[in-house]
C-alpha positions in Angstrom: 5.6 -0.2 -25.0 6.5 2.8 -22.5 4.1 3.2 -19.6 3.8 5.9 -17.3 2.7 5.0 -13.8 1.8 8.1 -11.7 0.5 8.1 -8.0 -0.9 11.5 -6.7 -1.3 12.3 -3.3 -3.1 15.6 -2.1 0.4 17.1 -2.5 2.3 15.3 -4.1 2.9 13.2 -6.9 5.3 10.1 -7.5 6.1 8.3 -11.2 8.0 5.4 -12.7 8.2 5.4 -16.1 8.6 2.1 -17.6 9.4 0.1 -20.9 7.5 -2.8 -20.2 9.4 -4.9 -23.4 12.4 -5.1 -20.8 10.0 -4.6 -17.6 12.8 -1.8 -17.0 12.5 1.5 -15.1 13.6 4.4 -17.3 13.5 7.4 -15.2 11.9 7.4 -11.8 11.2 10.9 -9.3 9.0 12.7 -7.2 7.5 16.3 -6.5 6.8 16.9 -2.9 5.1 20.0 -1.5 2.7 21.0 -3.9 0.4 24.1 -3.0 3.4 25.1 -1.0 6.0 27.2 -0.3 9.7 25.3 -1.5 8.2 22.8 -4.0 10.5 20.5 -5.7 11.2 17.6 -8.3 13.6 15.1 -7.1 14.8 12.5 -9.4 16.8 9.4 -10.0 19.0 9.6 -13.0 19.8 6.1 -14.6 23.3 6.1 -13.2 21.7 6.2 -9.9 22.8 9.6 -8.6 20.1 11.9 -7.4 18.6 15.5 -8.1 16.9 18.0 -6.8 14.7 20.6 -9.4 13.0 23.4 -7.3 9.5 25.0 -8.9 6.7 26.8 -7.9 4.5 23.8 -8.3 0.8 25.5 -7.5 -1.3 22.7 -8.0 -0.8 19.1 -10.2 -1.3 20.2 -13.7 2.1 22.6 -13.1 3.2 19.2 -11.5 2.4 17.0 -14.6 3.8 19.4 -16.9 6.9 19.9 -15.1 7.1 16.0 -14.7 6.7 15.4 -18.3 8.7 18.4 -19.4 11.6 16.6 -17.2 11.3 13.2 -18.9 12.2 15.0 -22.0 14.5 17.6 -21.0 17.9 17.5 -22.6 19.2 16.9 -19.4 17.9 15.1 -17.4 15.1 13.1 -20.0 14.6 9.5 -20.4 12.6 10.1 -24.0 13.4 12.4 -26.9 9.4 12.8 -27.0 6.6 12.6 -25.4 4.8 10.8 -28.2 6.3 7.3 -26.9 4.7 7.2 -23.9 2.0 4.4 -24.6 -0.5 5.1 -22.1 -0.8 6.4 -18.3 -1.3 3.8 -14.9 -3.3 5.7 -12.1 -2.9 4.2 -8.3 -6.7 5.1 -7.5 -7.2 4.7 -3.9 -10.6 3.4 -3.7 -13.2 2.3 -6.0 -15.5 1.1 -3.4 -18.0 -1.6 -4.8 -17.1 -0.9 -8.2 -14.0 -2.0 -9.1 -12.9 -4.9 -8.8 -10.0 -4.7 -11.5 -8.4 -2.3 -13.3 -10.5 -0.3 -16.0 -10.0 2.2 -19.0 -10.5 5.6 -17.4 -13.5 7.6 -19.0 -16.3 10.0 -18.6 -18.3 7.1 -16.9 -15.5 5.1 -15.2 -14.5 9.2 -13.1 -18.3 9.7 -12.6 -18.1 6.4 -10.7 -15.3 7.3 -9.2 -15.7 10.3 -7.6 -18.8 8.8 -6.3 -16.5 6.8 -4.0 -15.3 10.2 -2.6 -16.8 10.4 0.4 -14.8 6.9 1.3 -11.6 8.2 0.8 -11.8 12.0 0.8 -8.0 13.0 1.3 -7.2 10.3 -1.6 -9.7 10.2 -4.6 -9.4 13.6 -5.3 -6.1 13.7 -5.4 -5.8 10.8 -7.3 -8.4 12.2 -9.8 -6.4 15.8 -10.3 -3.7 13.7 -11.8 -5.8 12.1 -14.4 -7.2 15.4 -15.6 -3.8 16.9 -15.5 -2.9 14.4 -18.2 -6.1 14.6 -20.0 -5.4 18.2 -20.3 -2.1 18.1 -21.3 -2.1 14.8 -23.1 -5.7 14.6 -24.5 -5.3 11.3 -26.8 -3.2 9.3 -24.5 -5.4 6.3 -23.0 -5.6 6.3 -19.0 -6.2 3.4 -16.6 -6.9 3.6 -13.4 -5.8 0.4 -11.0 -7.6 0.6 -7.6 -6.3 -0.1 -4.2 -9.4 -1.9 -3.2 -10.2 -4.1 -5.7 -8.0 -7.2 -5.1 -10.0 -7.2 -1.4 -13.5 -7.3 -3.5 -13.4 -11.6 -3.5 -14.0 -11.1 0.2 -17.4 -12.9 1.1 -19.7 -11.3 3.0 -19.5 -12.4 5.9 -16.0 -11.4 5.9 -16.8 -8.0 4.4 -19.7 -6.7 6.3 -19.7 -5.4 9.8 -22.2 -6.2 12.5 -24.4 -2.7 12.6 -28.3 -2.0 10.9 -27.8 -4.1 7.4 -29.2 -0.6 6.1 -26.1 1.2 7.1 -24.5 -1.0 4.1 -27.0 -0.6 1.7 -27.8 3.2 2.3 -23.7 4.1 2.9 -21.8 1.4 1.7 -20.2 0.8 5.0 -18.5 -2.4 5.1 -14.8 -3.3 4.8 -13.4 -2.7 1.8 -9.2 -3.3 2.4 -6.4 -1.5 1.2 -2.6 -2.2 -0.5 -4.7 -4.4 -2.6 -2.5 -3.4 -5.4 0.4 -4.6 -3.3 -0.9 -7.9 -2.0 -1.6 -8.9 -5.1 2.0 -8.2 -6.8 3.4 -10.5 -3.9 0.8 -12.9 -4.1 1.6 -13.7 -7.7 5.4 -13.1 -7.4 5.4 -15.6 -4.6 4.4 -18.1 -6.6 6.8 -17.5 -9.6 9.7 -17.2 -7.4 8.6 -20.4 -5.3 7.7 -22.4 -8.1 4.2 -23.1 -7.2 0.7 -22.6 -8.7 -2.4 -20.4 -6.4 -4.5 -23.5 -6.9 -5.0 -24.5 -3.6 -2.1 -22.5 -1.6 -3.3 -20.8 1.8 -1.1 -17.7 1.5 -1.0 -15.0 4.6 0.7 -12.1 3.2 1.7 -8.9 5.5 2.5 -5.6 3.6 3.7 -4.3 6.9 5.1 -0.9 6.7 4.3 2.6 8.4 0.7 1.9 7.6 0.1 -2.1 7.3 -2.1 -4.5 6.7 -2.5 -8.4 6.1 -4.4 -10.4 4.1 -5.6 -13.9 3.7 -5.4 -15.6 0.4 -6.6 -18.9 -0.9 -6.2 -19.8 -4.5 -5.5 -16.7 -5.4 -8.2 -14.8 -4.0 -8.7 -12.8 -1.2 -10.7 -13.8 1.7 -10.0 -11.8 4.3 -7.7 -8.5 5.2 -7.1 -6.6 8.2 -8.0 -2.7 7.2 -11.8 -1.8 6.7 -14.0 1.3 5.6 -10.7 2.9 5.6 -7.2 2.6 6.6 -7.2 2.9 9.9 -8.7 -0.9 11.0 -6.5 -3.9 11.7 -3.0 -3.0 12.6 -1.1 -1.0 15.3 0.7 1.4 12.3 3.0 4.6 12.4 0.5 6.4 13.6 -2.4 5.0 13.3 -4.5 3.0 16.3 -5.3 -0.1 14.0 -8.3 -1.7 15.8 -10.3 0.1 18.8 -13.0 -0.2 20.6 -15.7 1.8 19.1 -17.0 2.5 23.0 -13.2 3.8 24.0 -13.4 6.3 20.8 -16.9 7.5 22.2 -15.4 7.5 25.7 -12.4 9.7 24.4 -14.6 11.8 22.3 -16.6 13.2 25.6 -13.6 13.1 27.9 -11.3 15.4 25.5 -14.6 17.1 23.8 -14.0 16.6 20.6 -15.5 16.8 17.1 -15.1 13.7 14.8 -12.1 15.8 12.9 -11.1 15.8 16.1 -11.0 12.1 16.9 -9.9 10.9 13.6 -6.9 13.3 13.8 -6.2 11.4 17.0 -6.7 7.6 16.2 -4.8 8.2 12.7 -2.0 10.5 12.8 -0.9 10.7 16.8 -1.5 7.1 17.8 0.0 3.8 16.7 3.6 3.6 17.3 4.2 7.2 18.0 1.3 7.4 20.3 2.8 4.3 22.6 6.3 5.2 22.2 6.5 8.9 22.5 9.8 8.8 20.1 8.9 8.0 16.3 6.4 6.6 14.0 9.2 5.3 12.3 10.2 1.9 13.1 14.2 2.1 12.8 13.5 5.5 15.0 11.7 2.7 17.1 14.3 -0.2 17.2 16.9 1.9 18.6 14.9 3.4 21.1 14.7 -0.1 22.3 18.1 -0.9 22.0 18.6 1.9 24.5 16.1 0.6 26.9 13.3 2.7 26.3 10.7 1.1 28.3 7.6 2.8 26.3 9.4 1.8 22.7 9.8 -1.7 23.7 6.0 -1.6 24.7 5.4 -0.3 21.0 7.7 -2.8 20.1 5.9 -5.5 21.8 2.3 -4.0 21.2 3.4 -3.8 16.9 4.5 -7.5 16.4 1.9 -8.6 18.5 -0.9 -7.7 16.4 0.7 -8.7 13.7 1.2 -12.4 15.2 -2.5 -12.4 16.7 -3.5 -11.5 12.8 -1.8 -14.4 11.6 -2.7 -17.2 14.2 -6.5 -15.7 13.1 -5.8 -16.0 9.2 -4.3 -19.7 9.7 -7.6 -20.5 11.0 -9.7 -18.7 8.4 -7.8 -20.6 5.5 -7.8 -24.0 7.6 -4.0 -23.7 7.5 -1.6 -21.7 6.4 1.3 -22.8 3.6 3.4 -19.6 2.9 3.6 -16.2 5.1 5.1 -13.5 3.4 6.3 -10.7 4.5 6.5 -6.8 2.2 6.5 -3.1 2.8 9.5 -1.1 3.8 9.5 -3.0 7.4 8.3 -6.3 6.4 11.2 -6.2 3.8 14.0 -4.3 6.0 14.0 -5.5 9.4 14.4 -8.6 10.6 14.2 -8.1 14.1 10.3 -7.8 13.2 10.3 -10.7 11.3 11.7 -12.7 13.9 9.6 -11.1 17.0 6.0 -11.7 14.8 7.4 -15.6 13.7 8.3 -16.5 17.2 5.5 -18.7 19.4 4.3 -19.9 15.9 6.3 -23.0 16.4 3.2 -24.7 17.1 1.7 -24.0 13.3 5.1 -25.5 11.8 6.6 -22.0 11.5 10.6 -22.4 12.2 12.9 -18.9 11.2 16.5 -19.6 10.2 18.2 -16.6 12.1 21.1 -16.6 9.1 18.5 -16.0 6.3 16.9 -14.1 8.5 19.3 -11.5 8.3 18.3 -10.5 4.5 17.3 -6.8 3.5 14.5 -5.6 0.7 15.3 -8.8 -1.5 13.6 -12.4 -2.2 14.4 -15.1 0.0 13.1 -17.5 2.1 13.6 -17.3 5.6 12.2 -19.9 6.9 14.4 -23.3 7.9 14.8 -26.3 5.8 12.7 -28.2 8.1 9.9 -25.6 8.6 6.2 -27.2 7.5 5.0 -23.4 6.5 7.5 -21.3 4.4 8.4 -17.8 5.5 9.3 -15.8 2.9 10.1 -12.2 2.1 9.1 -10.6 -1.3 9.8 -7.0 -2.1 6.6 -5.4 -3.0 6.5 -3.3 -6.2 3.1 -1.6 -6.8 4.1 0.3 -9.7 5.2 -2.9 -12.2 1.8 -4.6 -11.5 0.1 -0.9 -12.3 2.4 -0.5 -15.0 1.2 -4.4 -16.3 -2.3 -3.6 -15.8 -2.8 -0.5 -17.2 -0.6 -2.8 -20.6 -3.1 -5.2 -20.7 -5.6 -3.3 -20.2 -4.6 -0.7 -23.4 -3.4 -3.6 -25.7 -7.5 -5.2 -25.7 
């Protein structure tokens, strides 16, 4: 079976297409700059070896088309037709309280939906141009849509809820609902193959740390807690997002600089975080070697990133009564160990002990932790797009 996984952003749109008999990618790209001037497809041929295909891409159905047109192209295709792709996977942002696992994607399952819009209103709507941009061009092929927030829906509700009017939950649906739900859930499970271990009964932390992050605690399986909220920009200190604030300093800033709430949450979540305390980057390896220059505002980033990271761990240990395995994902989690090391060390006193050697891996499996360490460290590379690709299988094949 050939599954097409496909992520849209508000321009943009990224796909994987896999044959799931082998679990194999099969061609692989991206177009960026949709709606704008200098649009292009770039893709991964299966020697490796990159290319770059410039269109006027005006909006995602051009995109679609030109994707699809690509994946059979005498060139550069991956399939002499489109008639053996099996079905379409969706990365759906968020599906608020409906969702909590993936579903077939029709008329009622969008009207749903789109009803979440007003939670997410810079992804949903992207992520729903791509499904009709399918449905127009590929009218019988079956669609599934796997939601970012759904692995977080376990949470109880004393986890979930925040303490304002309980009318502001029932009348709004505000509440936490977590995100990279598709990735937790991928490590989650991977952990446990690769470790050899069953869910039953393991007290999991695992961070999907990255240029946005977030960590989640998970107890047989399940999620019980995680650190982002109504939207992304709770819990962590990120790229350049705040991560968690008080509500009285946003109010405080608001009068102070006079500004609207477009205003504010253009400020707390795309000139804070790391490139708000450092001045330099939001991008961490921009980050590390401003610190190994001595950059005195990027080792306070530095110190201010790993922190919360840490804090968010000693406060998940306590939520699951324990911790067994932390895990670390995400293009930092998985690349750079110097984060690794700075968010493991203190934890001695919760049995965490880092072997500096393994330490030293890059975006594969391996356990980091030392021999004699009572909680495993471990880091998993997360891949979102097999478990949608998996999902949106099982979903078609009932």
């Amino acid at each position: 079976m050939k599954i097409l996984v496909l992520n849209c952003g508000s321009s943009s749109i990224k796909y994987k297409l896999f044959d799931m008999d082998s679990k194999e990618v099969i061609a692989q790209g991206g177009i960026e700059k949709i709606g704008l001037k200098g649009s292009f497809l770039k893709l991964t041929l299966p020697n490796g070896e990159k290319k770059v295909l410039e269109k006027d891409i005006p909006e995602h159905t051009v995109g679609v088309e030109f994707i699809l047109n690509t994946l059979v192209s005498p060139e550069y295709g991956a399939i002499k037709s489109l008639d053996e792709i099996d079905a379409v996977g969706h990365r759906m942002v968020h599906g608020g309280e409906r969702f909590s696992k993936s579903v077939l994607l029709d008329k009622e399952v969008l009207e749903a939906f789109v009803a979440c819009n007003d939670l997410a209103p810079l992804h949903n709507p992207a992520n729903l141009k791509g499904v009709n941009a399918v449905s127009a061009i590929l009218p019988n092929i079956p669609q599934v849509g796997v939601f970012d927030t759904a692995f977080h829906q376990t949470m109880p509700d004393y986890a979930y809820l925040y303490a304002v009017p309980y009318e502001l939950y029932e009348k709004y649906g505000v509440r936490r609902y977590g995100f990279h739900g598709t990735s937790h859930r991928y490590v989650s499970q991977r952990v446990c193959e690769y470790l050899g271990i069953k869910a039953e009964g393991l007290r999991l932390i695992t961070c999907h740390i990255g240029n946005g992050g977030s960590i989640a605690a998970i107890k047989d399986g399940k999620c019980i807690d995680t650190t982002m909220g109504l939207t992304p920009l709770e819990g962590l200190m990120m790229g350049t997002r705040s991560g968690d604030i008080d509500a009285g300093a946003v109010t405080f800033i608001m009068d102070k600089e006079g500004l609207t709430t477009t205003g504010v949450s253009n400020l707390l979540n795309k000139k804070s975080g790391v490139l708000g305390i450092s001045g330099v980057s939001s991008d961490m390896r921009e980050l590390e070697a401003a610190v190994a220059e001595g950059n005195p505002k990027a080792i306070l980033a530095e110190n201010m990133y790993f922190y919360r990271i840490k804090k968010y761990i000693g406060a998940y240990a306590a939520a699951l009564g324990g911790v067994d395995v932390i895990l670390f994902t995400g293009g930092v989690g998985e690349n750079q160990a110097s984060c690794r090391a700075g968010v493991c060390e203190g934890l001695e006193f919760m049995g965490v002990k880092i072997d500096a050697e393994k330490n030293k891996v890059r975006g594969e499996e391996a356990i980091i932790s030392s021999d004699d360490s009572k909680v495993k460290v471990v880091v998993i590379p997360t891949d979102e797009e097999l478990l949608i690709a998996s999902d949106t299988m099982t979903v078609v094949s009932k």
